[in-house]
C-alpha positions as CSV (number, residue, x, y, z in Angstrom):
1,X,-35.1,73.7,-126.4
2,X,-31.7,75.5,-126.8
3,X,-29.7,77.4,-123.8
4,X,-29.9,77.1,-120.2
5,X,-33.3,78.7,-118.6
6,X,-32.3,81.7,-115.9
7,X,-34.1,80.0,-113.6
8,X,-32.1,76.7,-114.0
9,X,-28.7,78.9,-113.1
10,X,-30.3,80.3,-110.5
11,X,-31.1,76.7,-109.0
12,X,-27.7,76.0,-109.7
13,X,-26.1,78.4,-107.9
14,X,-28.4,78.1,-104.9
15,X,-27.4,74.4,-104.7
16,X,-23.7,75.5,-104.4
17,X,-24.7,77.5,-101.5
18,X,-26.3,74.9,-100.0
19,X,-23.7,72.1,-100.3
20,X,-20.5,75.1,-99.3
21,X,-23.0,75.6,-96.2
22,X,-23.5,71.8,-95.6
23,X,-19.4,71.3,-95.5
24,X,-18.9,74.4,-93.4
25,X,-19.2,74.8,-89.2
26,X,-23.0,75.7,-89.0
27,X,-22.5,78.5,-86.5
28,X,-20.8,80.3,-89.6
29,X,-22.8,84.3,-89.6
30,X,-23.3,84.2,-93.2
31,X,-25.8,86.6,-93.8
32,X,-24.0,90.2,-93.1
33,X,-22.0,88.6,-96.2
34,X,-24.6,88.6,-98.8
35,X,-26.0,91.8,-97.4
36,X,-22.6,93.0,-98.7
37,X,-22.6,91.5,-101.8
38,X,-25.9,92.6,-103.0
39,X,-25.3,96.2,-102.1
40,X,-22.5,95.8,-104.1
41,X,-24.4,94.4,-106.5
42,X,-26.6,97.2,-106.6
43,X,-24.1,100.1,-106.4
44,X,-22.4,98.3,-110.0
45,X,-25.2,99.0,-111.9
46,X,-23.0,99.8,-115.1
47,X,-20.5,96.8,-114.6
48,X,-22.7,94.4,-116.1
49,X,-20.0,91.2,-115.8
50,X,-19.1,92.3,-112.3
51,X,-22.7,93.2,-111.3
52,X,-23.4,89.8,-112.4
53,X,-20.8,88.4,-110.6
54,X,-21.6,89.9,-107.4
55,X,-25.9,88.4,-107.5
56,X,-23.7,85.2,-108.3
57,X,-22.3,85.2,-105.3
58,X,-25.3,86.8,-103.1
59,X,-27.5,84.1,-104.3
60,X,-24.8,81.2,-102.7
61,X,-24.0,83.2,-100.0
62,X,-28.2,83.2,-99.3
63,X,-27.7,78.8,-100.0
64,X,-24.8,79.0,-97.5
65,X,-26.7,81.3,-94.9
66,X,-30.2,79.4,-95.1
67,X,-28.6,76.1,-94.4
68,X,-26.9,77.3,-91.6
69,X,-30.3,78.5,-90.0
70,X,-32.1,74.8,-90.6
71,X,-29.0,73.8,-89.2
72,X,-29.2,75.0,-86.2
73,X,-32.6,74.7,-85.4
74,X,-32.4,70.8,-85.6
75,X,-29.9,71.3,-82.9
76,X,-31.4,70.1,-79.8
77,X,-29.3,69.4,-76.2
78,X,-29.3,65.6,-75.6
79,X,-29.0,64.1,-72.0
80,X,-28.4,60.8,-70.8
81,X,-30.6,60.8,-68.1
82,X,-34.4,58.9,-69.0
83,X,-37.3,61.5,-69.2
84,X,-41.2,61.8,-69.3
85,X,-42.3,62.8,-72.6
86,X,-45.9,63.0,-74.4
87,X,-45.7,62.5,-77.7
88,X,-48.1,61.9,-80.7
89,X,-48.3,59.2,-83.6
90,X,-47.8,60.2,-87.1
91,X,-47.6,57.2,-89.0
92,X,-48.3,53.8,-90.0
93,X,-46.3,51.1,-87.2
94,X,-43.5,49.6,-89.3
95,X,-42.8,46.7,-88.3
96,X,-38.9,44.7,-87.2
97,X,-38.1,42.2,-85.8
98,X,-37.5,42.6,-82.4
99,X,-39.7,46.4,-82.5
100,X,-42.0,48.4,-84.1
101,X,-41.4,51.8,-85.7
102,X,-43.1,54.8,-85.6
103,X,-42.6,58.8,-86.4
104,X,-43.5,60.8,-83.1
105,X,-44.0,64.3,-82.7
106,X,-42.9,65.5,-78.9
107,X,-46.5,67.5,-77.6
108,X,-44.2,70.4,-76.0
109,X,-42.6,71.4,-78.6
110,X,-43.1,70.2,-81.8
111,X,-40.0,68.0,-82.3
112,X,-39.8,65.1,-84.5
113,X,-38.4,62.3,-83.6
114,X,-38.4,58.1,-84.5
115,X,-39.7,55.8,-81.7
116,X,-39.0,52.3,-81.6
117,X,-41.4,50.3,-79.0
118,X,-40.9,46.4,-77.8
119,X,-43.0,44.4,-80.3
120,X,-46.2,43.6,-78.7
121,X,-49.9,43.3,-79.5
122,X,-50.2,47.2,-78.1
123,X,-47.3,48.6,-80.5
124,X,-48.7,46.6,-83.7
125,X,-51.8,48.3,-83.1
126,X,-50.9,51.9,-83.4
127,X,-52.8,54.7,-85.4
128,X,-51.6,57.9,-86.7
129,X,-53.1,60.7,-84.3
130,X,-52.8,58.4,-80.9
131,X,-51.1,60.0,-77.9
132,X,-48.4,58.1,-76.2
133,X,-46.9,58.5,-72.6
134,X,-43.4,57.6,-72.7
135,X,-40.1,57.2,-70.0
136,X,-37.3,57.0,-72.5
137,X,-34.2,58.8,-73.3
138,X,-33.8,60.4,-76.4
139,X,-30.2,59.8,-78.3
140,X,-29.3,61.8,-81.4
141,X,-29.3,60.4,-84.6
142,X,-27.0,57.8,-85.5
143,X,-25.7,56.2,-89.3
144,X,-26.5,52.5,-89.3
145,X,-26.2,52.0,-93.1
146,X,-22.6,51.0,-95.2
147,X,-22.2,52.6,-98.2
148,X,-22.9,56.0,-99.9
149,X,-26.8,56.1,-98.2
150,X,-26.2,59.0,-95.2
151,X,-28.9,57.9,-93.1
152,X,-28.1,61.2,-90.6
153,X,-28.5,63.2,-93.4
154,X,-31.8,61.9,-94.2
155,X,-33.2,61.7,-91.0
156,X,-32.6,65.9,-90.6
157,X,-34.2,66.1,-94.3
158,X,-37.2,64.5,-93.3
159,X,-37.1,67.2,-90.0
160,X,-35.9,63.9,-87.6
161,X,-34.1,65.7,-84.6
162,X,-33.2,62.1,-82.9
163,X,-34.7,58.3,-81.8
164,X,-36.0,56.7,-78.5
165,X,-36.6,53.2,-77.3
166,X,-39.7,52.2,-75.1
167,X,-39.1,48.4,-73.7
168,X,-43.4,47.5,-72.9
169,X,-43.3,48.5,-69.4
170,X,-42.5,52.3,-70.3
171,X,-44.6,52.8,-72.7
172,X,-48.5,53.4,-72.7
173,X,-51.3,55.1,-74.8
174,X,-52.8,58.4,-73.3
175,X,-55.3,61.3,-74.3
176,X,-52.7,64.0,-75.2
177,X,-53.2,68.0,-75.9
178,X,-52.5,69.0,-79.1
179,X,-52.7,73.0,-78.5
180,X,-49.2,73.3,-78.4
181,X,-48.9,72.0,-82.4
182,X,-49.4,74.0,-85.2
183,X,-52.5,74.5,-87.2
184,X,-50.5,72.7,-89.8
185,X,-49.8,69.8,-87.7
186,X,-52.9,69.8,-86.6
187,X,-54.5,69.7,-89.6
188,X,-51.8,66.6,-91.0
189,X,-52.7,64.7,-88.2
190,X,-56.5,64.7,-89.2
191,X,-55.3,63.5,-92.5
192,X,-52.9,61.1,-91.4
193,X,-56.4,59.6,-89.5
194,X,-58.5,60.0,-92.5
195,X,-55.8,58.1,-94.8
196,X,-55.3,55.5,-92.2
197,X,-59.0,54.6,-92.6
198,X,-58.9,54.2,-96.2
199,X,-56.1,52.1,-95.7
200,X,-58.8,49.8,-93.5
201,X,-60.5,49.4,-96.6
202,X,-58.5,47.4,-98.3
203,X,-58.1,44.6,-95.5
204,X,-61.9,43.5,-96.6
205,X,-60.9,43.6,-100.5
206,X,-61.5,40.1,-101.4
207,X,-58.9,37.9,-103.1
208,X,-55.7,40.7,-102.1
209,X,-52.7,39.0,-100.0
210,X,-50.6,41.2,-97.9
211,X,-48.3,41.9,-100.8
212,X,-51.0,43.0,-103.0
213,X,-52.1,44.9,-100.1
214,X,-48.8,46.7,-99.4
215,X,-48.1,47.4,-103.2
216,X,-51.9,49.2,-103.6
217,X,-51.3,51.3,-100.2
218,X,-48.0,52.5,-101.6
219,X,-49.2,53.3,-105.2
220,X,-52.4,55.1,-103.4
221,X,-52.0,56.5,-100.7
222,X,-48.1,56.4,-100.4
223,X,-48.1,54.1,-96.9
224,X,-44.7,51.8,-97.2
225,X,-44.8,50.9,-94.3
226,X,-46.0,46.9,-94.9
227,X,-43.4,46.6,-97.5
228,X,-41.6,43.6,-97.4
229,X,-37.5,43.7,-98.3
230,X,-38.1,41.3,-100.8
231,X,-41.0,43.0,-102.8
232,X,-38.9,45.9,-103.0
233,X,-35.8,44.1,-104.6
234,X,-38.2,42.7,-107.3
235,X,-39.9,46.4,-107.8
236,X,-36.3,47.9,-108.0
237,X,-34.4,44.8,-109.9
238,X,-36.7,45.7,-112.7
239,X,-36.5,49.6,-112.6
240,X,-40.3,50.0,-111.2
241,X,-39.4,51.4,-107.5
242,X,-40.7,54.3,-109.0
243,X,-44.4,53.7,-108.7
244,X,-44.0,52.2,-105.1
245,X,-43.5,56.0,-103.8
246,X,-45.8,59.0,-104.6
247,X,-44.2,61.1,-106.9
248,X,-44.5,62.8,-109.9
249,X,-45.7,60.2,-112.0
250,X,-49.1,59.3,-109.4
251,X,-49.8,63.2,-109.1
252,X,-49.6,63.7,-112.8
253,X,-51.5,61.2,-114.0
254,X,-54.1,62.7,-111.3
255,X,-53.4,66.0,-112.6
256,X,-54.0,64.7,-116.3
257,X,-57.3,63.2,-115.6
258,X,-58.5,66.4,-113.4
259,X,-57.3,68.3,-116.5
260,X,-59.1,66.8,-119.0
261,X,-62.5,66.7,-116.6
262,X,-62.4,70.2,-116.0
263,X,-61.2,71.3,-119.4
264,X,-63.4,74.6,-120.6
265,X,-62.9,77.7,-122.7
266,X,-64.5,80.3,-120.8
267,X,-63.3,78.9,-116.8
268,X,-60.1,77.8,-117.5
269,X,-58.2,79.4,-114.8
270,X,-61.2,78.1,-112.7
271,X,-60.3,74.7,-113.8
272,X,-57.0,75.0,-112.8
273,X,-57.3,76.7,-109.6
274,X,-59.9,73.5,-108.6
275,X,-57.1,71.1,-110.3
276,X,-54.3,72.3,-107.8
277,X,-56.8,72.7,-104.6
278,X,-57.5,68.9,-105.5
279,X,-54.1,67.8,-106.0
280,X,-52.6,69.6,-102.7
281,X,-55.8,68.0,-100.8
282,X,-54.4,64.8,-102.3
283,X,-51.1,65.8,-101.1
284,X,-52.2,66.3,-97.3
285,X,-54.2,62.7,-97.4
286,X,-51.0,61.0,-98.1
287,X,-48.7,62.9,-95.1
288,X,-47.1,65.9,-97.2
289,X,-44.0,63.6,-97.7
290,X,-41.3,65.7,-99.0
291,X,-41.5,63.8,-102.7
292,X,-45.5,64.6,-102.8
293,X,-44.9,67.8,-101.6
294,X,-42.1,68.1,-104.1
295,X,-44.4,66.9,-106.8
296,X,-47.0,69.1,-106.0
297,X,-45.1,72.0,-106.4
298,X,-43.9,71.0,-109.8
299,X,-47.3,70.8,-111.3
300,X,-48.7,73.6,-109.3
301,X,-46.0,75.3,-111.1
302,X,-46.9,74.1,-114.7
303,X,-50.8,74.6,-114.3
304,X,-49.6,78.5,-113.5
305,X,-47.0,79.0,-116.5
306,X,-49.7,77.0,-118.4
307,X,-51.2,80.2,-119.2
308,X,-47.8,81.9,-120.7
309,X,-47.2,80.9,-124.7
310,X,-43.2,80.4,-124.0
311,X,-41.8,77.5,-125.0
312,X,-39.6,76.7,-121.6
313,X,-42.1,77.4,-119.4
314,X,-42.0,74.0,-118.5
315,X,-38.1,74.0,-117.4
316,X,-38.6,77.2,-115.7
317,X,-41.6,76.4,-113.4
318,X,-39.7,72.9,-112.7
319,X,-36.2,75.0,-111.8
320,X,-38.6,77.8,-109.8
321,X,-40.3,74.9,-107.8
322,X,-36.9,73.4,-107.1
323,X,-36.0,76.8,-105.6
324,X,-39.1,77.4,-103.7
325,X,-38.8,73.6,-102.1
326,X,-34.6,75.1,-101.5
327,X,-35.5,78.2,-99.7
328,X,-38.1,76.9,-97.3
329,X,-36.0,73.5,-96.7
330,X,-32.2,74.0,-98.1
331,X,-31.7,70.1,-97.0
332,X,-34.4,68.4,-99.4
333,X,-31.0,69.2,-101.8
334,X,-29.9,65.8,-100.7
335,X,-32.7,64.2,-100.3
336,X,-32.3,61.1,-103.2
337,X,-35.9,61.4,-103.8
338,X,-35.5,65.0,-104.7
339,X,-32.4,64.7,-106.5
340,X,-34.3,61.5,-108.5
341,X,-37.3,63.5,-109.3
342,X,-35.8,66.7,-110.7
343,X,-33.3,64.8,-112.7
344,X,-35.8,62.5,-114.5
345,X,-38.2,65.6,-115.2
346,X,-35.4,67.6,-116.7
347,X,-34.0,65.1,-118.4
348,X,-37.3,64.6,-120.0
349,X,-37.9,68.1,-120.8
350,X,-34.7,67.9,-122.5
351,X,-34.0,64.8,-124.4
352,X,-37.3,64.4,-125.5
353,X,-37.9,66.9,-127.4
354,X,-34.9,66.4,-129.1
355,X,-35.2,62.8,-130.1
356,X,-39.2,63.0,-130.7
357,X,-38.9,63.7,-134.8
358,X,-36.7,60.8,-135.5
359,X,-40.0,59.2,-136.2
360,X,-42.0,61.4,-138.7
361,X,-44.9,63.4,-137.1
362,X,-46.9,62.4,-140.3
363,X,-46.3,58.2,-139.2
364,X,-47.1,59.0,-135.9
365,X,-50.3,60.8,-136.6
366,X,-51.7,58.2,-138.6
367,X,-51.0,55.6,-136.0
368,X,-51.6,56.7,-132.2
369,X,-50.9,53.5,-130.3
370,X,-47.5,54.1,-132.3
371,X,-47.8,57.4,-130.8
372,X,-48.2,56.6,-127.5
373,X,-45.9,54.1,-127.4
374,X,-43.3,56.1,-128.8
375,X,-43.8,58.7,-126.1
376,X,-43.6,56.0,-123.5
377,X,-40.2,54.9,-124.7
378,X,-38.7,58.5,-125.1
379,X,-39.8,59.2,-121.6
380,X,-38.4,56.0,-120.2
381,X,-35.3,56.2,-121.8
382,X,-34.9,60.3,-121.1
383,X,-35.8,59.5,-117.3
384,X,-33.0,56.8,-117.3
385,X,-30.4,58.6,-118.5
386,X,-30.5,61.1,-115.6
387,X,-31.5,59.3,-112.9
388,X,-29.1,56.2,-114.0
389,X,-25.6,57.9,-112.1
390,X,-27.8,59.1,-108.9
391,X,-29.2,55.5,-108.7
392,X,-26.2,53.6,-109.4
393,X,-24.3,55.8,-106.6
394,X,-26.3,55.2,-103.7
395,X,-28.0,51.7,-104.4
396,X,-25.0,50.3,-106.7
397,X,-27.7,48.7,-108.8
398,X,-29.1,49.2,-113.0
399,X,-32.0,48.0,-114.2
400,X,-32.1,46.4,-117.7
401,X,-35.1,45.9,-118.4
402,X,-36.6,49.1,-117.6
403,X,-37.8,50.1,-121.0
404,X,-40.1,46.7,-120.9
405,X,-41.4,47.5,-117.1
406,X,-42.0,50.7,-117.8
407,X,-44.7,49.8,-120.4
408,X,-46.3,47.5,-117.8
409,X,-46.1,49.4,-115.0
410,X,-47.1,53.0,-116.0
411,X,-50.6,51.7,-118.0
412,X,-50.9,49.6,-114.8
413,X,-50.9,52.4,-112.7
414,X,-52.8,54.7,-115.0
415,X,-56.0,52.2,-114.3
416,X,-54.9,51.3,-110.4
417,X,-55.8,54.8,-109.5
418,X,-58.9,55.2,-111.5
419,X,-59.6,51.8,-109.5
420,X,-58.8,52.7,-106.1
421,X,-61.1,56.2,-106.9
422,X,-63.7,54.3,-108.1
423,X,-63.5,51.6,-105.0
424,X,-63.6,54.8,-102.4
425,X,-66.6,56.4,-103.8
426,X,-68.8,52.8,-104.7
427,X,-67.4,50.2,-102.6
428,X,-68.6,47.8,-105.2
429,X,-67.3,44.5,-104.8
430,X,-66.8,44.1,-108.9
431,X,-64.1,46.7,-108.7
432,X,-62.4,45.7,-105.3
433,X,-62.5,42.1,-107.6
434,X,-60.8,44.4,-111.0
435,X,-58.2,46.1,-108.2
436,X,-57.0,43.2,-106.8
437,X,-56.5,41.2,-109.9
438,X,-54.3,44.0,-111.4
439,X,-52.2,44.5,-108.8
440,X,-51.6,40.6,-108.3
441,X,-50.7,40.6,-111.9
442,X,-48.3,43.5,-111.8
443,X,-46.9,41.9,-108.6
444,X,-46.8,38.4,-110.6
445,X,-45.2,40.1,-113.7
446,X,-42.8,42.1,-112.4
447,X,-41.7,39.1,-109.8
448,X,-41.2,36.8,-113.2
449,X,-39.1,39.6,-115.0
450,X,-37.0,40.0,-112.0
451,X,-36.1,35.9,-112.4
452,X,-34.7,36.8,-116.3
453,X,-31.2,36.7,-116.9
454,X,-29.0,39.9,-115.8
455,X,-32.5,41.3,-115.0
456,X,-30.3,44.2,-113.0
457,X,-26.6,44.9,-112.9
458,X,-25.2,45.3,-109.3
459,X,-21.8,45.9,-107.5
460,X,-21.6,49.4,-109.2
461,X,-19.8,51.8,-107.3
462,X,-18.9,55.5,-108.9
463,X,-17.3,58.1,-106.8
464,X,-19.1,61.2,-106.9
465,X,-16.7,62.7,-109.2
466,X,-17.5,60.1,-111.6
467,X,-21.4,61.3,-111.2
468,X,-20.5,64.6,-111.9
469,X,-18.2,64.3,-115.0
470,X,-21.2,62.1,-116.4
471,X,-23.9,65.1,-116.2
472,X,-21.0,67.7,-117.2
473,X,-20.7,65.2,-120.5
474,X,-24.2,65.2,-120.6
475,X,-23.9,68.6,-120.5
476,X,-21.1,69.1,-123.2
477,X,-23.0,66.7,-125.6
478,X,-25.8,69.2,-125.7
479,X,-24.4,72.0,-125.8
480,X,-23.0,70.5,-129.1
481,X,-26.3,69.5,-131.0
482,X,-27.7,73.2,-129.9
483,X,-24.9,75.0,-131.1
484,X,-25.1,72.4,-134.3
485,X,-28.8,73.5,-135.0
486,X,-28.1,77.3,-134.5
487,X,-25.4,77.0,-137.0
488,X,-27.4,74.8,-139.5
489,X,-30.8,77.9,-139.2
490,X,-28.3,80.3,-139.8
């Protein structure tokens, strides 16, 4: 791969947009601005450099101006005085230690917000889709975390407009009217019920403790909610935090294996049409999180430039999806999930190819588990270097032994969700037997690695202007080796 994709700049210059309109006042009228520019733009149609200029601009201008808009509209007045509101459940109870948490969605108007309700038998024993009748007051959204984590910020990514806090006397479950909710809403409700019965399931798998139980919800059906702290220090203390939320890896392992079942000459773009339905079904089971819904756009992406011959369709449909997610939510820009993802899958699409004929194709042709493992490695390694900055920047934390859990983890997980397939559609108790032991070993495996010496490297700290001289050297590095090759062809 040589050069920049035109899709990729334009990503670029959309996320300047979005991060001048984050810093600026959000009442800001930004839009009779880009008007201006692009009929500029328009009337320069000789001036090639200052026509270029001009879209440039008009395409920050439309990052600045779209931000401004979701801005305001998670803008709601706040009151001190308590309230009656009627909201809905839309998610698994999470647990604390003095309440439980729970997303809510207000009946009246749509409006997300987190609820916290006194710990009781009641509040352990919500379900997604249950209608709650609550006196509370609702307070606007507040940073409770140290460090370079904006909780705010990721509370209005995720479409949080503020909290609440029901003590057990001012709280209680009621049959609620859900006409005033979207058809979309509607419709994730019914799949937050669906998965939340599937998640039942694996209470009666026999020989699964509750962190077996928590690390096969998350891997499946993307339900964190019973994960303990501690479980998730050992997952990220040995670089596999990655497989405890639905991302990119989970949907494209499913998209692989829907790929190769539906593979056929003559109804190919059948097959992919039936691949994508499947995956974005998928996606609604698990909640359309931002990362699955990220994902999903991603591969719905590739299986549509699949059809092109070009050799960077693959960086293309990744920097299109990026700006689809942009334009129809400018904040997922700074959600880490987001910034995670599309820096590991264009760091792949970069580095790898670059660094895949060190080995000779002949070698690896002749031995395919050298193959595969080869792959693996480059993979790792390529997803490492650009996620290692983001990662180090807001958890302060680097994982060793990645490269080692990485071969574990992603096999594991290849055969976890065959499993969990296979135990929705048999119930036999053989496989519920096979499920449980793999994810007790992975648990068991990943908890000894964790336990090795300088297993993760913590206390880092880098400014963000050390994170961004990193990816311009990054940059610069490869800019070198292309202009190397072009030099050497010529």
């Amino acid at each position: 791969m040589q050069g920049v994709p035109p899709l990729l700049k334009v990503a670029t210059w959309l996320s300047a947009g979005i991060c001048i309109g984050m810093q600026m006042p959000a009442d800001i009228v930004w839009w009779p601005w880009m008007l201006a520019t692009l009929a500029i733009a328009l009337l320069l149609g000789r001036c090639e450099r200052l026509q270029s200029g001009c879209l440039v601009a008009c395409v920050v201008l439309m990052g600045a101006c779209i931000t401004a808009w979701q801005r305001q509209s998670l803008r709601f007045p706040f009151t001190d005085k308590m309230e009656r509101i009627e909201a809905v459940v839309t998610s698994e109870p999470v647990v604390r230690a003095k309440s439980v948490g729970v997303d809510l969605q207000l009946t009246r108007n749509g409006r997300r917000i987190k609820g916290y309700l006194a710990k009781d038998e009641r509040s352990l024993t919500l379900q997604p889709g249950e209608g709650l009748l609550l006196y509370t007051r609702i307070t606007p959204n507040r940073q409770w975390r140290q460090g370079t984590f904006d909780y705010v910020r990721y509370l209005e990514t995720h479409g949080f407009t503020g909290s609440c806090y029901a003590s057990a006397h001012k709280w209680c479950r009621t049959s609620v009217s859900l006409t005033a909710l979207s058809r979309a809403d509607r419709l994730r409700l019914w799949a937050l019920s669906l998965r939340h019965r599937l998640l039942s399931r694996y209470d009666t798998m026999e020989g699964l403790d509750e962190q077996g139980r928590s690390v096969l919800a998350a891997m499946t059906l993307g339900d964190k909610s019973a994960l303990s702290g501690s479980l998730r220090d050992v997952y990220a203390h040995t670089g596999a935090s990655h497989v405890l939320a639905l991302s990119g890896l989970h949907l494209g392992i499913l998209c692989s294996l829907l790929t190769l079942l539906t593979r056929t000459g003559r109804l190919r773009f059948l097959a992919r049409l039936f691949t994508a339905l499947l995956l974005w079904s998928y996606a609604l089971l698990t909640g359309l999180s931002p990362s699955v819904v990220r994902s999903a756009t991603m591969l719905t992406m590739f299986l549509a430039f699949s059809f092109s011959n070009r050799r960077q369709t693959s960086a293309g449909s990744l920097a299109l999806a990026a700006i689809l997610l942009m334009l129809a939510q400018p904040l997922v820009l700074f959600d880490i999930g987001f910034q995670l993802s599309f820096a590991a899958v264009l760091s792949i699409l970069i580095l790898v190819p670059e660094a895949r004929n060190i080995i000779p194709v002949e070698v690896l042709e002749r031995h395919r588990l050298l193959k595969w493992l080869w792959s693996l490695l480059l993979m790792s390694l390529a997803a490492q270097i650009g996620t290692a900055p983001i990662v180090a920047y807001y958890f302060g934390t680097f994982p060793l032994y990645f490269l080692i859990t990485n071969i574990i983890v992603i096999p594991a997980v290849y055969l976890i969700l065959w499993g969990a397939l296979l135990l929705f559609l048999t119930s036999w108790s053989l496989v519920s037997q096979i499920l449980s032991g793999m994810v007790a070993g992975v648990n068991h495996i990943l908890g000894t690695m964790a336990q090795w010496p300088h297993a993760c490297i913590t206390g880092l700290s880098p400014t963000l202007t050390q994170v961004v001289l990193y990816y311009a050297f990054l940059y610069t590095c490869l800019l070198i080796v292309w202009r190397l090759r072009g030099v050497r062809r010529s």
